[in-house]
N, C-alpha and C positions, 0 to 999 in steps of 0.2 A: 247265491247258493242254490243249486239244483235243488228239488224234492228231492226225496226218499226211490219212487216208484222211477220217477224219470233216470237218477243214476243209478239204479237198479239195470238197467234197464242197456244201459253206456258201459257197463264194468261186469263181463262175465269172466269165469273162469279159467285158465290157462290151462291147456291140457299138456299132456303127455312131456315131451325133452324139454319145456315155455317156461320151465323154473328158475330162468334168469334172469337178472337185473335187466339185460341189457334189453332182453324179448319184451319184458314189462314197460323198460323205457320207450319201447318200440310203437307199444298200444295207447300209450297216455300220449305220447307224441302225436300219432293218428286218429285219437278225439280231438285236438285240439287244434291241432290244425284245420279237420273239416268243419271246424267250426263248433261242432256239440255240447263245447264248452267253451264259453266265450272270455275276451280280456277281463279282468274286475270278480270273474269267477270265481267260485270256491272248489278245490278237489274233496271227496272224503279225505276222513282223517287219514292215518297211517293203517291203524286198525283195522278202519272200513275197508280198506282198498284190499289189505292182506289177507280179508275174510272171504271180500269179493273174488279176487284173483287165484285165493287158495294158494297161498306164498306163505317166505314169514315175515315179520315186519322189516328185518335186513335186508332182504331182499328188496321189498318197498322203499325204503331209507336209501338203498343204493339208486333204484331208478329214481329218484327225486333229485337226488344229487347231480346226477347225469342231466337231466332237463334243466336243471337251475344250470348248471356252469354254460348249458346251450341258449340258458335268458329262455326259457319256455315258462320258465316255474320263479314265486318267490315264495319260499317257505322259512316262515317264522315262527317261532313259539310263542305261543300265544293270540296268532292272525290269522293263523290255518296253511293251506297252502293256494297261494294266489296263479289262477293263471292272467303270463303275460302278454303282452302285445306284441309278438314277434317278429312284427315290420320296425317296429321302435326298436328292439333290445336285441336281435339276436344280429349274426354277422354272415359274411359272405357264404361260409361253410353249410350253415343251414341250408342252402338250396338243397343238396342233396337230400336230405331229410325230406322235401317237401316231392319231391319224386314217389316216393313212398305214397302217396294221398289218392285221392281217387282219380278215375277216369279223366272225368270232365278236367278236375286239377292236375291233373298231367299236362294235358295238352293246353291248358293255358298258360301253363307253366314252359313248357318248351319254346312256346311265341315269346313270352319274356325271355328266355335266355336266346333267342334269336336275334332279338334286339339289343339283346346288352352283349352280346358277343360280337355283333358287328362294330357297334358303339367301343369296347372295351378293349377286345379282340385286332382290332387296327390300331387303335392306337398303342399299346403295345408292342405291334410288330414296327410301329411308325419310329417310337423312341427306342427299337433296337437297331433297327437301319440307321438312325444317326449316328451310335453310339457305337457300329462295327467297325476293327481292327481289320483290316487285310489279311493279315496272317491266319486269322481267326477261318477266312469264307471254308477252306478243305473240309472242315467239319460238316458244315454247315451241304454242303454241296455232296459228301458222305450221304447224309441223309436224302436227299434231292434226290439222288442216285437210285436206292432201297428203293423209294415209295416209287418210282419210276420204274424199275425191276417188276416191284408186284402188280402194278396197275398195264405192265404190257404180257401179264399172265393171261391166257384163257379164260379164267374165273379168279379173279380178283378175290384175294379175303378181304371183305370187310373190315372187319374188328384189325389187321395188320396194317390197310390202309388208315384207319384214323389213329392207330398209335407213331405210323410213322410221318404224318398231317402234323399232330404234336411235337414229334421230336424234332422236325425240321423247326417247328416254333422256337422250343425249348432251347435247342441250339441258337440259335442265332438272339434269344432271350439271355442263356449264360455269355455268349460271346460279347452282347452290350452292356452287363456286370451291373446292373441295378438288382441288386438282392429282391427286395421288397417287389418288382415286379414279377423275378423267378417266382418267389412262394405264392405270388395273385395265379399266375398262368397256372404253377401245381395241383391249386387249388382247383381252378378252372376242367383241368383233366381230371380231377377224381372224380368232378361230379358228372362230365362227359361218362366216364367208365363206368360207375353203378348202373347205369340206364343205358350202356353205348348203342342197341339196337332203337333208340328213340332217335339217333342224330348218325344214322347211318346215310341219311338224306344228305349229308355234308361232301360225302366221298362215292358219290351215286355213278359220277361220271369221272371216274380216275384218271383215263387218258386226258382229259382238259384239265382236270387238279393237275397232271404231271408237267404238263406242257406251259401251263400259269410259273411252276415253282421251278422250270429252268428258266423260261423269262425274265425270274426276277433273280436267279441265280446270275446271268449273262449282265442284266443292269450292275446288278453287285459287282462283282469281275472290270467292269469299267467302268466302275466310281459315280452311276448313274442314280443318286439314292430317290429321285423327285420319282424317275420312271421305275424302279422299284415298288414304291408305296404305292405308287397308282395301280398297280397288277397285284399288288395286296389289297387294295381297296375295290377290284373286282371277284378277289378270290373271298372276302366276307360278303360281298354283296350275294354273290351267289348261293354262298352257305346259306343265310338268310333268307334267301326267297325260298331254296328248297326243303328248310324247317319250317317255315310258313304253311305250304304250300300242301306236306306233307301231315299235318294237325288238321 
């Protein structure tokens, strides 16, 4: 349990439109992930925190709610509120969340998703190349097409090139009908999106993104799925070195 002076000190007031649950769940998220409150921890009561924030206790009761079903929090009656261990309890989705954090934990934060996106990121696209229909590629080569259009613009949009990076994923992710892999990649892109100028290093050089993703368009097309994956397995390499590279 903090002293008195020290969480005094962690838990000031919300001002002005910050009278929400969700703005409240936003700051208790952001002590606790930087650490200020650590696993085994105690948060103040409900009271304290409502007195601190200048909320009402509902408001507090709802941001606790929100933290507990993210496995940030365990609150009991009668044990207080516990903070938890969030490498233990919480799930993939939290990454986003930890975006939010400081400096330093941004960018170490982006080297891991640099790593887990080449690691995760391939293979995914590896068991959707197994898994494609023929009939399926138009789609898939629709997209191909787009991010090709905009990357032989004058100036390139960014943010357009890595939504259509994605959908070219996505696509050929629905065309190999593994549900549970669709909502992992979904996943994957929303926390891309909250931050997309952090992983703009991804689509730096579009005309070699474009030229990658008819190569493995052209292998698809003739049934070449070994030489596909390997032109995927340079198009993450590259992602990765240039999230690297760029932290």
């Amino acid at each position: 349990m903090k002293n008195g002076s020290e969480s005094e000190d962690l838990f000031q007031p919300i001002k002005k439109l910050s009278r929400s649950s969700d703005v409240l769940a936003e700051e208790l998220c952001r002590v606790i992930v930087e650490g200020k409150v650590k696993p085994g921890e105690s948060l103040p009561s409900e009271r304290t925190l409502a007195e601190r924030f200048h909320v009402t206790r509902n408001v507090v009761r709802e941001a606790l709610r929100s933290l507990e079903r993210s496995h940030l929090l365990s609150v009991r009656q009668g044990s207080g509120i516990t903070v938890l261990d969030y490498l233990t309890t919480a799930g993939f989705d939290f990454v986003s969340e930890l975006l939010g954090s400081s400096e330093d934990g941004v960018r170490n934060l982006v080297r891991d998703i640099a790593q887990a996106r080449a690691v995760l990121g391939c293979a995914m696209m590896f068991h959707a190349v197994d898994g494609l229909k023929e009939e399926r590629i138009p789609e898939v080569e629709e997209a191909v097409e787009a991010l090709a259009a905009e990357a032989a613009r004058p100036e390139p949009d960014m943010r357009t090139l890595q939504d259509l990076d994605f959908e070219i994923q996505n696509r050929l992710m629905r065309a190999g009908g593994n549900q549970v892999m669709i909502l992992l990649h979904n996943s994957i892109r929303r926390i891309y999106e909250r931050t997309a100028s952090l992983f703009e290093p991804i689509v730096a050089r579009p005309d070699v993104l474009a030229e990658r993703y008819r190569r493995i368009l052209e292998h698809l097309k003739a049934g070449h799925g070994k030489k596909a994956k390997k032109v995927f397995q340079t198009i993450f390499d590259e992602g990765s070195a240039a999230l690297s590279g760029g932290v």
